[in-house]
Wavefront OBJ file of the C-alpha trace (Angstrom):
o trace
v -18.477 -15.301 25.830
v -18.366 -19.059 25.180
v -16.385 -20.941 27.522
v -12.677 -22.658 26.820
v -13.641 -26.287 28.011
v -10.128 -28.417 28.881
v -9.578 -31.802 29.585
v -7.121 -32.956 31.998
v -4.786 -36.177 31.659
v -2.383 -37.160 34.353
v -1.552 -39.592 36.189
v -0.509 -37.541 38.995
v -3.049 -36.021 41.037
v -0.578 -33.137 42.630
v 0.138 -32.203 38.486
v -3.636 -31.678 37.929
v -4.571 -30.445 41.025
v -1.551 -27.472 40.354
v -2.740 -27.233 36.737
v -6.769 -26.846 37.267
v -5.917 -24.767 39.607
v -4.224 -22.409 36.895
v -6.503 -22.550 34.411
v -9.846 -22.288 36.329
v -8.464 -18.859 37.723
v -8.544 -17.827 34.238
v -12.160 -15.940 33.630
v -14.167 -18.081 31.245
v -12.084 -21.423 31.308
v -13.244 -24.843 32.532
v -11.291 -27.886 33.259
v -14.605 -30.332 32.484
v -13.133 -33.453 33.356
v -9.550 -35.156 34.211
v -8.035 -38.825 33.188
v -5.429 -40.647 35.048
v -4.273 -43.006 32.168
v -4.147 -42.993 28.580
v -7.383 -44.983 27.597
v -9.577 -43.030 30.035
v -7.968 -39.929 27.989
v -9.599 -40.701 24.665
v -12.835 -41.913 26.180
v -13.439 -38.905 28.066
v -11.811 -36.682 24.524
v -14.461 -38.766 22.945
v -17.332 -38.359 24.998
v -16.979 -34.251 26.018
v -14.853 -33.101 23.146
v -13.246 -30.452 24.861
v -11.608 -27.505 23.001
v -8.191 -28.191 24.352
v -6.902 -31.429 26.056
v -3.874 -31.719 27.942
v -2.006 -34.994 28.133
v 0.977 -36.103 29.415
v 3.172 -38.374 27.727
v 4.043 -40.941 30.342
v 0.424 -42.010 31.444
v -0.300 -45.947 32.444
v -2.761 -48.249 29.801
v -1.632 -46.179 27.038
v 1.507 -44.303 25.703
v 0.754 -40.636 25.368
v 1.737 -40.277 22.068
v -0.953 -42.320 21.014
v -3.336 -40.416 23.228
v -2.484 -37.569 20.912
v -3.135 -39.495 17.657
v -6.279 -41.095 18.694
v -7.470 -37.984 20.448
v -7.059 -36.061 17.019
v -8.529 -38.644 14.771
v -11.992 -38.849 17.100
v -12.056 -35.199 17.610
v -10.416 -33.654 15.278
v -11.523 -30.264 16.916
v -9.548 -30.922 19.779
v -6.531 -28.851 20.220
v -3.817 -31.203 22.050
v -0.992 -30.021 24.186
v 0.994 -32.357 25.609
v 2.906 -31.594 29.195
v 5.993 -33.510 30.109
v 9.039 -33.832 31.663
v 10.572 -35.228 28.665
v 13.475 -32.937 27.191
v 14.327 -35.107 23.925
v 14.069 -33.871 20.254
v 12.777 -37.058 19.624
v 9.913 -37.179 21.660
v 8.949 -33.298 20.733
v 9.060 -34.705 17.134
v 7.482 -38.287 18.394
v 4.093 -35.412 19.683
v 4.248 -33.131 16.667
v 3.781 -35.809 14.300
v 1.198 -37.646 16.278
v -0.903 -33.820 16.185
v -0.432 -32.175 19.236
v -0.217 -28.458 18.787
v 2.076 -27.829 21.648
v 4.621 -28.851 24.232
v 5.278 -27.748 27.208
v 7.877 -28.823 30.467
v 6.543 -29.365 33.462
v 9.108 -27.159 34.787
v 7.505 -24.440 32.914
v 4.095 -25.343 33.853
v 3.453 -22.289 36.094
v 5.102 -19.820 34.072
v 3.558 -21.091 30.687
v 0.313 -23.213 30.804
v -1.890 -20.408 30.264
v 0.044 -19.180 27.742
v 0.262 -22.206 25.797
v -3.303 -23.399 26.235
v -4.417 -20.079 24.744
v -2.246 -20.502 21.934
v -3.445 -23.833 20.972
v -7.013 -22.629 21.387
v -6.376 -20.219 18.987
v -4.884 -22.892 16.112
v -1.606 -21.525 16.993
v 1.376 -23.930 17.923
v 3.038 -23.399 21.279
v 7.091 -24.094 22.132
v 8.641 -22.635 25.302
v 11.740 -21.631 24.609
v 13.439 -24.343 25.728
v 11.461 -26.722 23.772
v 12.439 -24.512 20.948
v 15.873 -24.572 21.378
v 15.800 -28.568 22.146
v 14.002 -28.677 18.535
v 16.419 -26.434 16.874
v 19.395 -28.439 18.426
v 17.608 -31.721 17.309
v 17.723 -29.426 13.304
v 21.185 -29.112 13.341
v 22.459 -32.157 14.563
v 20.744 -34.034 11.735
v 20.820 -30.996 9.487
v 22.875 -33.093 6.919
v 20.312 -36.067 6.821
v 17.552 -33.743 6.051
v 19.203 -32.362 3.337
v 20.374 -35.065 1.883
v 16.590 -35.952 2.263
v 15.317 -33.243 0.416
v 14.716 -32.980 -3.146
v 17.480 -31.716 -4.932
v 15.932 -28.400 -7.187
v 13.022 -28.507 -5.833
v 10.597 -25.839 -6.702
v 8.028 -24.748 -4.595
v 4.739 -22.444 -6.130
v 3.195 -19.557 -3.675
v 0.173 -21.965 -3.224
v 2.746 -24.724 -1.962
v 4.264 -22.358 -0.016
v 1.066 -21.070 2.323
v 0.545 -24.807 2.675
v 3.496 -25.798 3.720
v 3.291 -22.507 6.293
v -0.314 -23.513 7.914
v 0.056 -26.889 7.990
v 3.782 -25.813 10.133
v 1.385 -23.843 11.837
v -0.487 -26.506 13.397
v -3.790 -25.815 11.160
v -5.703 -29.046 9.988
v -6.404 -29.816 6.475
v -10.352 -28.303 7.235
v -9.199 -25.366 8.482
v -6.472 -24.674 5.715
v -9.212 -25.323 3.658
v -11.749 -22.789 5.178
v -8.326 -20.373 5.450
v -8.087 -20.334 1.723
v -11.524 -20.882 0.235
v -10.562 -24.129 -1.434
v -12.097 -27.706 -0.796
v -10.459 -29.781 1.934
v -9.701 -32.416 -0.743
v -7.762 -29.993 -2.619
v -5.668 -28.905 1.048
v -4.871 -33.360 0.930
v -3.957 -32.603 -2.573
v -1.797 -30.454 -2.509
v -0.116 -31.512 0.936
v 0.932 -34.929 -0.404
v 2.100 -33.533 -3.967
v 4.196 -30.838 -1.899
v 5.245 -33.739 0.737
v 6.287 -36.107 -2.179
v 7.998 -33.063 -4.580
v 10.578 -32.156 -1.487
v 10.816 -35.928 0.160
v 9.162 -35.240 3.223
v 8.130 -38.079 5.467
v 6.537 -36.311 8.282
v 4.878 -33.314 9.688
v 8.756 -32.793 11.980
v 10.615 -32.808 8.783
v 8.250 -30.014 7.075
v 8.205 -28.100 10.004
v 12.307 -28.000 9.462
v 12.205 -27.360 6.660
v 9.728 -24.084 7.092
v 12.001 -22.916 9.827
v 15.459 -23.530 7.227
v 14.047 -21.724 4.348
v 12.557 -18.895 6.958
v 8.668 -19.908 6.203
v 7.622 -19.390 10.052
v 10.398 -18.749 12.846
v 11.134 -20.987 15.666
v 9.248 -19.284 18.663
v 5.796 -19.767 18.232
v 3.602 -19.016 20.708
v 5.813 -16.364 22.654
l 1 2 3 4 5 6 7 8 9 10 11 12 13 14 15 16 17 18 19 20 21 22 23 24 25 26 27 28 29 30 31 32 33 34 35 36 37 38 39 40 41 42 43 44 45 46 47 48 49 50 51 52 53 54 55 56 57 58 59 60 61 62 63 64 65 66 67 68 69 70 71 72 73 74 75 76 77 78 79 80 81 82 83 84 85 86 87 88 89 90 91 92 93 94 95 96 97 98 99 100 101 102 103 104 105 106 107 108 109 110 111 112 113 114 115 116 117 118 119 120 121 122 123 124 125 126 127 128 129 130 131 132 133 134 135 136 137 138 139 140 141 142 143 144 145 146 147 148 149 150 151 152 153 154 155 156 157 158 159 160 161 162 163 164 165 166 167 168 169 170 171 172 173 174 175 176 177 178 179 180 181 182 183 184 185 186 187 188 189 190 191 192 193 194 195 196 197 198 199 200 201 202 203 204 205 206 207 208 209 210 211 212 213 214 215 216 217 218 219 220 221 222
């Protein structure tokens, strides 16, 4: 059985001592490597490509967020979940639309780090609850703006549709493209045509909008 290989990236020893610790109990995973600030993050993303890294948000030399986006334009293979302490709607929204697949509270670390880094392995996107319910709250509170966003009689095909539902999903444009048979050109196609046809602006916005017109539920992961 091939190995899961993980990257670390922390910039607090006790968090990845407590997190390798998790995951190396787990039969057939590896943490290959940790980082204590955001640059050292991408280089060693860069150099090992891992199957999963896991950053934190608040790292020194560079903001986490943009660990996430340069991590996922290097190595696009790399599944990113991002571990935090920060609660905000915002800054679940802030990860999502950088690429990161999941996000999890450090106050949940024990419980759901396994859990979650198995998801993301898998192409699946991870949300404790709690995240869940901080990005449904975030929905309704500017409900009205996104509607008002949205393209008034907009009509979505079935082919739009199972686009709009893997790419909620966390699945890149290659793998949509390998999902349904069709050339990864046509997955860019039709994700900007579907983007521009409802006013979408971002990958938090379509995800809303999947979870308002019941396209994929709110608990992934679980």
């Amino acid at each position: 059985m091939k190995k899961l290989r993980i990257l670390l990236a922390d910039d607090h020893g006790l968090v990845r001592r407590g997190a390798r610790g998790l995951l190396q109990a787990r039969h057939g995973w590896r943490v290959v490597d940790e980082a204590a600030n955001g640059r050292e993050a991408v280089q060693k993303a860069i150099e090992l490509k891992p199957d999963v890294a896991i950053v934190d948000i608040s790292m020194p030399e560079l903001d986490g967020v943009e660990v996430v986006r340069q991590i996922r334009e290097a190595v696009p293979d790399t599944k990113v979940l991002v571990l935090t302490m920060h609660e905000s709607d915002q800054m679940v929204r802030r990860a999502l639309d950088a690429g990161a697949r999941g996000y999890l509270l450090k106050s949940d670390l024990t419980e759901s780090l396994v859990k979650a880094v198995k998801a993301v392995s898998e192409g699946k996107r991870f949300l404790t609850p709690k995240v869940s319910e901080i990005v449904v709250e975030g929905f309704l509170k500017t409900k009205g703006q996104h509607q008002r966003g949205e393209r008034a009689g907009a009509r979505t095909t079935p082919r739009e549709i199972e686009i709009i539902r893997l790419l909620a999903e966390g699945k890149s444009n290659k793998e949509i493209a390998a999902e349904l048979g069709i050339a990864v050109r046509t997955v860019e196609t039709h994700r900007a045509k579907v983007m521009l046809k409802l006013g979408l602006h971002s990958l938090a916005e379509l995800i809303h909008y999947a979870i308002r017109h019941e396209i994929i539920g709110t608990k992934w992961g679980k």
